[in-house]
Structures are given as C-alpha cells and as structure tokens.
C-alpha positions in Angstrom: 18.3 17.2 -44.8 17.0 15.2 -41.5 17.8 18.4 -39.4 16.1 20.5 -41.8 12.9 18.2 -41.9 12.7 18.1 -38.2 13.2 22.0 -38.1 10.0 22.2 -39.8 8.4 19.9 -38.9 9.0 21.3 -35.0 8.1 25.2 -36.1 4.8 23.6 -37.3 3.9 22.1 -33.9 4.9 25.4 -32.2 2.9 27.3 -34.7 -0.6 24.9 -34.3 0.5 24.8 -30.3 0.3 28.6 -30.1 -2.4 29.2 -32.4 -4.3 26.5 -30.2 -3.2 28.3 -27.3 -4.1 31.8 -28.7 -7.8 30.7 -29.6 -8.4 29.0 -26.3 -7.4 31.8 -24.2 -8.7 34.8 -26.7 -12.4 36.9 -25.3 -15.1 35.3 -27.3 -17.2 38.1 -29.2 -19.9 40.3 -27.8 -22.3 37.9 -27.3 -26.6 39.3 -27.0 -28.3 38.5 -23.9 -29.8 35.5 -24.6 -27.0 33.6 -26.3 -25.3 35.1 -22.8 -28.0 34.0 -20.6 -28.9 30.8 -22.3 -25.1 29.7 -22.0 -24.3 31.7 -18.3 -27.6 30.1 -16.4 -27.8 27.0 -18.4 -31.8 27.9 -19.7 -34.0 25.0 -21.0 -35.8 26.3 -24.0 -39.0 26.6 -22.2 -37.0 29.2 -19.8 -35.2 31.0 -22.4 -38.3 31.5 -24.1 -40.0 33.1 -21.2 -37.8 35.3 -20.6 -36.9 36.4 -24.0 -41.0 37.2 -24.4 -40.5 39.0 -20.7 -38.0 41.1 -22.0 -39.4 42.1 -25.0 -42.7 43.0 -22.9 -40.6 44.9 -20.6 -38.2 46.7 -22.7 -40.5 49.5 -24.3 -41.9 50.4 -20.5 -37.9 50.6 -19.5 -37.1 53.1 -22.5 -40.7 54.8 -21.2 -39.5 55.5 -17.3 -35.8 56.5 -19.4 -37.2 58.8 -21.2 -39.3 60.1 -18.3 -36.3 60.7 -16.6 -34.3 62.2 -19.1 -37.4 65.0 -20.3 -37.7 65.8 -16.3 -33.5 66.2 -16.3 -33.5 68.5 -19.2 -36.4 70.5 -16.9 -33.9 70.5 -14.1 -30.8 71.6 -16.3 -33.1 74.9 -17.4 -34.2 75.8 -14.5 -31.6 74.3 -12.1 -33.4 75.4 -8.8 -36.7 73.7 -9.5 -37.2 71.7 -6.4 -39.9 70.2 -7.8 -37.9 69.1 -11.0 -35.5 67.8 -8.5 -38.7 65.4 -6.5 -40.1 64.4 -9.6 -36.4 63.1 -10.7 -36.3 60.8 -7.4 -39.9 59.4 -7.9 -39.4 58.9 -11.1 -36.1 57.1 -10.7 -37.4 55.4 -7.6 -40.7 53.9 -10.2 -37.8 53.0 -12.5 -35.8 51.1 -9.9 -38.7 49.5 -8.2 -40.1 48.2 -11.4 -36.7 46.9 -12.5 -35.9 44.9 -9.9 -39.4 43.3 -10.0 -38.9 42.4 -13.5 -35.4 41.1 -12.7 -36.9 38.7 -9.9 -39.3 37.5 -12.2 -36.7 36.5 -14.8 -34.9 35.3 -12.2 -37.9 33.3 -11.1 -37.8 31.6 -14.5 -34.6 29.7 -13.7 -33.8 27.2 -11.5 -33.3 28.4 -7.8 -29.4 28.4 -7.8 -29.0 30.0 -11.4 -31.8 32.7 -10.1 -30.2 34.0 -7.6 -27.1 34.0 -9.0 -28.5 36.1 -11.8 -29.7 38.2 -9.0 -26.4 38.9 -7.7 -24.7 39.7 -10.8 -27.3 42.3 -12.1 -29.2 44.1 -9.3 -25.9 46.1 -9.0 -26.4 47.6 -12.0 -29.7 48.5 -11.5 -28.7 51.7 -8.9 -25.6 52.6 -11.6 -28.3 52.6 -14.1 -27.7 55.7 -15.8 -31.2 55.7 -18.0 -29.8 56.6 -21.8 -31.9 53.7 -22.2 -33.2 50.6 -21.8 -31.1 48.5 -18.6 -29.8 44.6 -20.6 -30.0 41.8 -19.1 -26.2 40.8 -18.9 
C-alpha cells in the first residue's frame, strides 16, 4: 500500500512539475499593440495614453496613403507600361514611408530615451517591407 501511495503521490508531482513547466515555457496569446507596447517599453499611463490617441490620429491617414497606393497599382497592372503609374507608385510610397517614420519617432519620442530607440530599432524595418494592404501596427 506504501509503494502504491508514493506511486501517486510521485505521478502527481510530475504531472503539476510539467504542467508548471508547460505553462511557463508556452507563447502567451496575440497580444494588441498597446498591451504589447505597454508591457515591451515599460509605458507610464501618461505615455501609453499619448500614444494610443497618436495612433488612432494616425491610423486613418496610414489606410489613406495604402489605399493610394493600391488604386495607383491596380493603374499600373492595366496598363503595365505607364511610366507615369510607375512615378506616382514611388512618390506615393516615398509620402508613405516618410510620414511613417515621422510618426514612429514621435511615438518613440513619448518614451523614455532608452525604450525610444529601442522601439526604433525594432520597427523601422518594417516600415521599407511594408507591403500597404493596410494600415503598418505598431508591434
């Protein structure tokens, strides 16, 4: 009965060890941008606020230069030797890029110096891969 007990009671501990393990070592969900920035760059409420209004002012004039750029695509794909479809594709992309990396500085100039340009260096990247379906995220 003792070696049955302690059989037990030994697959239990594996069983709460592993689960333990398991959950500590398991992806935590999708999280949105500002549970992701709040948590990644350590933002006060005061900065988390700002930029959460900064992205919501930005957002609709990111789908805008998206859309832009999609309409003067669909031009291109028509009439594929359109030079000037293909010039107003690279302004318009270069307005989108240009604008995008402003507003990332200024998020960035709403955390503390360190977390700033840290934030820098993990999204401008993606700003140049930025494929314009819509608008760029934050994370």
């Amino acid at each position: 009965m003792k070696r049955y007990l302690l059989l037990i009671g030994l697959a239990v501990a594996v069983a709460a060890a592993s689960h333990g393990l398991t959950r500590g070592l398991m992806p935590r969900g999708e999280e949105d941008q500002m549970t992701w920035l709040r948590r990644e760059f350590k933002l006060t409420d005061r900065q988390a606020a700002a930029v959460e209004k900064m992205q919501a002012a930005y957002r609709p004039v990111c789908a805008g230069h998206c859309r832009l750029i999609r309409e003067a695509r669909d031009r291109l794909a028509a009439a594929p030797n359109d030079s000037a479809a293909q010039a107003e594709i690279g302004r318009l992309e270069q307005k989108c890029h240009e604008a995008t990396l402003a507003h990332l500085q200024n998020v960035a100039a709403q955390m503390d110096p360190a977390q700033g340009r840290r934030f820098l260096t993990l999204v401008e990247p993606k700003v140049s891969r930025h494929a314009h379906q819509g608008p760029l995220g934050l994370k």
